[in-house]
C-alpha positions in Angstrom: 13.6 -113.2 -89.4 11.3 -116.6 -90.3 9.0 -118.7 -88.2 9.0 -121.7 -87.2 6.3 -122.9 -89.3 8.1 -121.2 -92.2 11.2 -123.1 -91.6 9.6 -126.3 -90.9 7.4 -126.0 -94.4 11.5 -124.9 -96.6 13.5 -127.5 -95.0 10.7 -130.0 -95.9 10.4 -129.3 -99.1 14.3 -129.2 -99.4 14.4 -132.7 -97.4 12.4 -134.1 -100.2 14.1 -132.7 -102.6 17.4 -134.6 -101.2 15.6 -137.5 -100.5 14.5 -138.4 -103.8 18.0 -138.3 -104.9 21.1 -138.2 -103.1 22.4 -134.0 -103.3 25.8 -131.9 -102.7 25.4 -128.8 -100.6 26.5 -126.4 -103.5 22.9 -128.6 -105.6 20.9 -128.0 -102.9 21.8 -123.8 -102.7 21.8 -123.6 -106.3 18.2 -125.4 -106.7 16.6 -123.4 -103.4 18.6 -119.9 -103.3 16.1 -118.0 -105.1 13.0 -119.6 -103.0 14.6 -119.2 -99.6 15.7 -116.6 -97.9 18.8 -116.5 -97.8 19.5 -116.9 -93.2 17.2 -119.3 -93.6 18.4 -121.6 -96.4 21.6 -121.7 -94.3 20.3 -122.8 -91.3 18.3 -125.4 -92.7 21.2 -126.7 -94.5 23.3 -126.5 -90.8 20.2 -128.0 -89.4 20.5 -130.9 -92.4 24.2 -131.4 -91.9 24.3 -132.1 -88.4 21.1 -134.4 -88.9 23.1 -136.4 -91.4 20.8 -135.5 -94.5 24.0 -133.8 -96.3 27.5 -134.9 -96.5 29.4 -134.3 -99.2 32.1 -136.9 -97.9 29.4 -139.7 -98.1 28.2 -138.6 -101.6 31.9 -138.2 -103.0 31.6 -141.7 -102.0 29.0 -143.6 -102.9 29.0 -141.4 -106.5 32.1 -142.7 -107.1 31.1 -146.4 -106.3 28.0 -145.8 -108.6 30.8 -145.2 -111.7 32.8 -147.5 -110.9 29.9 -150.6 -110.9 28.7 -149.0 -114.2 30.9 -147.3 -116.0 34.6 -147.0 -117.9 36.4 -143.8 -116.9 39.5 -142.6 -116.1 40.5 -141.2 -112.8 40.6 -137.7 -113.8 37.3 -138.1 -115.7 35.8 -139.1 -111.9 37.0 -136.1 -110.9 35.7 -134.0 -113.2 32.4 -135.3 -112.7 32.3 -134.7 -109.4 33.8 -131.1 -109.0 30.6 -130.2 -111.5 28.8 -131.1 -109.2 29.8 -128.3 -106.8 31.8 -130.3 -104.6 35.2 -128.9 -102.7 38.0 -129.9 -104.7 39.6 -131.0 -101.8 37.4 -133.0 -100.5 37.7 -134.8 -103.7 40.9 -134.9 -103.3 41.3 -136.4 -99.7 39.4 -139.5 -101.0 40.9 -140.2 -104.3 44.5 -139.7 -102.4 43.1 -142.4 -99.3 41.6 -144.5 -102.2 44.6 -144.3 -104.8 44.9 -148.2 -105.5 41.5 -149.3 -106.1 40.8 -146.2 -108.3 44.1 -147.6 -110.3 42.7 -150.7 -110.5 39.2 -149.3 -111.3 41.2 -146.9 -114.5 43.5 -150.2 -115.7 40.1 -152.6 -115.8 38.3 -149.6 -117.8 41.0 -148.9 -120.0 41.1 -153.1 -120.5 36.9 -152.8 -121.6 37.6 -149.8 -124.0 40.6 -151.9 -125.5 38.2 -155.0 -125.9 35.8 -152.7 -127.5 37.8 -151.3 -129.8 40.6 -154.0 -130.9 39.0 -155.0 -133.3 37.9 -151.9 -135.5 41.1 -149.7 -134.6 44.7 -149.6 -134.3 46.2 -150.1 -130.8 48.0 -146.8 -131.0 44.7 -145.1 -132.2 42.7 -146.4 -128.6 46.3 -145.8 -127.2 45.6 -141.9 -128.1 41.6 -142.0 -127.4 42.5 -143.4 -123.5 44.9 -140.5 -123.1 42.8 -137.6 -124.5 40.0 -139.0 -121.8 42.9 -138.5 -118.7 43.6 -142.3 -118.7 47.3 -142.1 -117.0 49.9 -144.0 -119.8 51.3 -146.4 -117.3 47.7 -147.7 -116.8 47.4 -148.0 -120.4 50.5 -149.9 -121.0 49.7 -152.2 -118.2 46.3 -152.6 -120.1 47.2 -153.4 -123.0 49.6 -155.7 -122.0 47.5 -157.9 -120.4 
């Protein structure tokens, strides 16, 4: 068993740690599961949960809205990303299934930027190949490079 004191001085130090940069539950057990005992890592992280400090829904999210603003990816490369970073697969799954058109939108206007990019120095059927080998779907591609 822990005191209160104990628990109080873990779940701030694990607080900070997710307030200086938005974390998945599986980060925050990986990062702490050697410093904190382990009953009492999971109650902070309950504790955490219900107080709002952790939800994996939110940060599936707002990650995902982060790429999307700054980068070019396809929808399975989103994906990818965000199952390394611990999160349940269906989880990810639930959102990119309730989001499906935007994120096909979102992988047609990337594919569109990596085809600007690259018109010029390569073959079409050469960025045809380099979109598909980075999980860009072909129908998005055709629809890309058609426009």
């Amino acid at each position: 068993m822990y005191t209160i004191e104990e628990f109080d001085q873990q779940k701030t130090k694990i607080l900070k740690y997710i307030l200086y940069q938005k974390r998945t539950e599986q980060q925050i057990r990986k990062k702490f599961e050697s410093a904190v005992e382990e009953n009492m890592l999971e109650d902070i992280i309950e504790y955490l949960k219900e107080a709002k400090y952790i939800n994996d829904s939110d940060y599936i999210e707002k990650t995902v809205q982060n790429f999307i603003l700054l980068k070019n990816l396809s929808i399975k490369e989103l994906q990818y990303k965000l199952i390394t970073k611990g999160l349940n697969k269906n989880d990810i799954e639930d959102y990119f299934y309730k989001n499906k058109e935007e994120l096909e939108e979102y992988e047609i206007k990337s594919a569109k930027n990596i085809i600007n990019k690259k018109i010029n120095a390569i073959e079409s059927e050469e960025i045809k190949q380099y979109l598909l080998k980075k999980g860009y779907r072909m129908e998005n591609i055709k629809q890309a490079m058609e426009e």
